[in-house]
N, C-alpha and C positions, 0 to 999 in steps of 0.2 A: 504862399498864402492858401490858405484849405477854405474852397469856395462850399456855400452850403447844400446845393449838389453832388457833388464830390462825397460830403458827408453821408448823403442820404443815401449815396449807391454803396457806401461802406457797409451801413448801419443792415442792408436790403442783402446784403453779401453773406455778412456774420450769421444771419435771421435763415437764411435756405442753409450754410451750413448746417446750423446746428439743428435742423428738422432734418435733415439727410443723416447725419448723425444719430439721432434720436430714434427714427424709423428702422435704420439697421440693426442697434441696439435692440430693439424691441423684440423686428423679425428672428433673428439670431437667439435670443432668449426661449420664443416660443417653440424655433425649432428644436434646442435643445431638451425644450420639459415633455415636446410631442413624442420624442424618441427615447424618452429615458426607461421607457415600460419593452423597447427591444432591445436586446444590448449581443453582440457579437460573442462566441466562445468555439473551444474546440474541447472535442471529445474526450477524454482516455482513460486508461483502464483505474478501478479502485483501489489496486493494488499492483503492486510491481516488486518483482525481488532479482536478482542478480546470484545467483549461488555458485557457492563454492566448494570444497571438501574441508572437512574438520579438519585431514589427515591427507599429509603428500601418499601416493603411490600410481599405480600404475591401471588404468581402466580398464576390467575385466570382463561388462556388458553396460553399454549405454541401452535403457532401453526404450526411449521415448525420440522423435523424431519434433522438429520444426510445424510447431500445427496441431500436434496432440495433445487431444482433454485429456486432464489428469483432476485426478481426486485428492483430497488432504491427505497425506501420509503416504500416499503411493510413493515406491522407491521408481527412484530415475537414472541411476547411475549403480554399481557397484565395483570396487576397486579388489584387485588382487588379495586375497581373505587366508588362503592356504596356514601361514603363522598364526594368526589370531582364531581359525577356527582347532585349529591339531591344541592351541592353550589352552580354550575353552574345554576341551574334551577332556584335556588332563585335567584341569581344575574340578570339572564334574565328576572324574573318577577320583580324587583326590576326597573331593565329599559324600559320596555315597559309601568311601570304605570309614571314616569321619563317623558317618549316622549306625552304620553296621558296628563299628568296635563301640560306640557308645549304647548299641539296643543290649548288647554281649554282654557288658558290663554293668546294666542296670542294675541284673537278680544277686547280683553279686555288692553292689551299694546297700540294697534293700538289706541283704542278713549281714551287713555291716563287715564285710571282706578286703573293700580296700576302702580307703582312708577318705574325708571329703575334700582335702590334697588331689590327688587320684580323680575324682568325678569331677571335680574343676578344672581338671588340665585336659577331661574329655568333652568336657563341653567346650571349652576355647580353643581346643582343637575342629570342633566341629562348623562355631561360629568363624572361625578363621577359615576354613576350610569355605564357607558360606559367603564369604566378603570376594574371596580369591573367585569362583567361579562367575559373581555378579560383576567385577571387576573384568573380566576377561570377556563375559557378555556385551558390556559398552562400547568395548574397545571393535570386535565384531562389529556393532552396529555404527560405528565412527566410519567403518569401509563402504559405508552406505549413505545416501544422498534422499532425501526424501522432500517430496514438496509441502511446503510451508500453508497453503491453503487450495484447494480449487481454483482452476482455470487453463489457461494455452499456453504450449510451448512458442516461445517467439523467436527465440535465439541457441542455436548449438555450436559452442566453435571449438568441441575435440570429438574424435573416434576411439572404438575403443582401442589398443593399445597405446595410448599418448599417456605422457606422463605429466599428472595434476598433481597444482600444489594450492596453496588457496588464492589464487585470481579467480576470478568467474567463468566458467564454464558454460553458462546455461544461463535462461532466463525465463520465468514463468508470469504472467501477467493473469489477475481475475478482470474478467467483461461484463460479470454482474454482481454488483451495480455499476455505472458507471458515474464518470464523473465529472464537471465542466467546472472550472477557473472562471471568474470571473471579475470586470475590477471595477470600481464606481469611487468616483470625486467622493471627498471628504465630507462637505456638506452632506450627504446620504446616511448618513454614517448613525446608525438608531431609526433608521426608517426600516429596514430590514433586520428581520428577526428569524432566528433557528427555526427551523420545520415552515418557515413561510413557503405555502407551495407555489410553483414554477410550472410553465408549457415549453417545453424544447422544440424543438423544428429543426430539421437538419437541412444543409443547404439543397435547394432547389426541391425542395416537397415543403406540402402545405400539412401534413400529418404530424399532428400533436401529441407528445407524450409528456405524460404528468409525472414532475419529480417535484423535489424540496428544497431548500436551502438546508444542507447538512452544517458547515460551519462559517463561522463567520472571522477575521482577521481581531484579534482582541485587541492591535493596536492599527493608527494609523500610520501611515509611511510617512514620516516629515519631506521626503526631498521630492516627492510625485504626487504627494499631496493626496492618498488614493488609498482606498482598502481591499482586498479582495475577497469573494466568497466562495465556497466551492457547495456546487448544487449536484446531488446526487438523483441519478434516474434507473429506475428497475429497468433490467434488459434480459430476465429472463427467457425471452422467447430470442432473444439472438437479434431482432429487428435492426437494431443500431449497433455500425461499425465504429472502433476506437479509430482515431485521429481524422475523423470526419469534419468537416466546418459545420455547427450548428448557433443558432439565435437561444436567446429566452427571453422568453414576455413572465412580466413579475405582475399580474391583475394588481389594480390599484396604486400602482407605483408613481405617474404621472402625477394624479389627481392628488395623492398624501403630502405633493411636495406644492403643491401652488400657493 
């Protein structure tokens, strides 16, 4: 038999749960919206490449080390060239006698001496002669490794006489700009927008650098429920190392979402 005391301490029961309940909920909510303007990231480079050779042979000067700035188009590597430079040479002597037999023969087209049979096979002699030397130029430049844009040697793992084929060899990475990952619940998702700018902070300093939100995830992630962005920050002066822990505070971020 359920006496009506009994009842009332039930009733008194259910009543402080569900305010214990309600109070954490709440707490939990605010703490979430407080922190959504810092949010956790790490550094790294803008760009990263892995290189290879076009062409297997054999390494005749590496000339960049672990560490070294290099510029767009600086060569970093050259391979054993000896064949490909002695065909270039003959291709070239091949066309300059090419250009000579066809100057010989012009004054002789002009007072109508040989046939226009005759100056067509000297001019496709010439252009052919012009294909074969450009040809044999590429092939030169295939024994050569050149970097893809600006920035640091990170990685070496041959010397010179080792023999390369196309696995990577080398790694080159650019440090300006850099760039931070970052990931945010679904709900967010049109609250942030392209070029919205960013303050970075890197772990354990309070010094602020201003970057942007570069790109945004055009879809959401169904199973994480989560999209991510990548925030670009100038590092021209070198200030900031890659794979450092850094934050970013997004101004206005908290208050967009209440």
């Amino acid at each position: 038999m359920i006496t009506m005391a009994s009842t009332k301490q039930q009733i008194t029961f259910f009543l402080s749960a569900a305010l214990i309940l309600t109070f954490t909920q709440t707490g939990f909510a605010q703490t979430s919206t407080t922190n959504l303007g810092q949010l956790s990231c790490l550094l790294e480079p803008s760009k990263s490449s892995d290189l290879s050779s076009e062409v297997p042979g054999i390494i005749r000067e590496l000339k960049v080390q672990r560490g070294d700035t290099v510029k767009k188009g600086q060569v970093l590597m050259s391979l054993n060239s000896d064949v490909e430079q002695a065909t270039l040479e003959t291709a070239r002597a091949r066309l300059n006698f090419a250009v000579r037999k066809l100057q010989r023969n012009e004054a002789l087209y002009k007072d109508k001496l040989i046939s226009d049979h005759e100056q067509d096979e000297l001019l496709t002699e010439k252009r052919l002669a012009m294909l074969q030397a450009e040809e044999a130029l590429v092939r030169l430049h295939q024994r050569e490794v050149r970097s893809p844009f600006s920035g640091v040697i990170t990685d070496v793992v041959k010397e010179p006489g080792e023999y390369i084929d196309d696995s990577h060899f080398l790694q080159v990475v650019s440090l300006d700009p850099l760039h931070a990952q970052v990931i945010f619940q679904a709900e967010l998702y049109g609250k942030i927008k392209k070029d919205t700018p960013v303050t970075l902070f890197t772990q354990g300093s309070e010094q602020g650098f201003t970057g942007r939100v570069k790109t945004l995830d055009p879809v959401i992630d169904a199973a994480s429920d989560t999209f991510g962005i990548t925030v670009e920050i100038n590092n021209d002066q070198q200030q900031l190392i890659a794979g450092s822990r850094c934050r970013i505070e997004i101004s206005g971020l908290s208050e967009s979402i209440q």
